[in-house]
C-alpha positions, 0 to 999 in steps of 0.5 A: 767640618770637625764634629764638634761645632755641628753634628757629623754623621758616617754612612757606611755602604748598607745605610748603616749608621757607623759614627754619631757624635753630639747629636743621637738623641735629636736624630729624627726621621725625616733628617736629610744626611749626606749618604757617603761625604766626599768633595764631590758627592753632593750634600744632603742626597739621603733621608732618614726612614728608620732608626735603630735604638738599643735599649738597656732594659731592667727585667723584674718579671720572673718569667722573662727574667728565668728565660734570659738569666739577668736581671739586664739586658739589651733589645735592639729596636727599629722606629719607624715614626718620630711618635715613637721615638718619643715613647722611648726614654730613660725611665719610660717602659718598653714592651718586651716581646714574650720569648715564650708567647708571641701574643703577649709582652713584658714591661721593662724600665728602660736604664738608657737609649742609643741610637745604633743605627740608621737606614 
């Protein structure tokens, strides 16, 4: 396996995702991954039950942009369902929890996605 003909994923030992290449975007829950990949480990022994997002956000609310003090920032986000995922692409808007008021949110256009990680 090189990670160039199909996807490659790493775990490290706290189910953390390490290494992705070629495939983040079309990482779901539910995949099967190979949880620590040695000759005699079997393949496919674990499943995916949540994925982290970093989202790049873009900040245009005065209030959340004087409580942050950029008009950028980063929001680390874990899904829990595949419809949710979904909801969150380059473009959409995500709603960014008031620093101030735990009852209401923010909208913030999201620049990019990356999964970071995975459990």
């Amino acid at each position: 396996h090189n990670g160039v003909d199909r996807p490659v994923l790493a775990l490290d030992v706290d189910n953390t995702l390490i290494y992705v290449r070629f495939f983040s975007e079309e990482m779901q829950i539910g995949d099967r991954v190979t949880y620590f990949g040695v000759d005699y480990v079997r393949k496919n022994n674990s499943q995916v039950i949540k994925i982290r997002l970093t989202l790049s956000l873009d900040i245009h609310d005065n209030r959340l942009l004087d409580s942050i003090g950029s008009e950028r920032t980063e929001y680390l986000y874990w899904c829990a369902s595949n419809e949710e995922l979904k909801k969150y692409k380059k473009g959409a808007f995500f709603d960014y929890p008031h620093p101030l008021n735990t009852n209401t949110s923010i909208a913030c256009k999201i620049r990019k996605v990356e999964v970071s990680a995975c459990i």
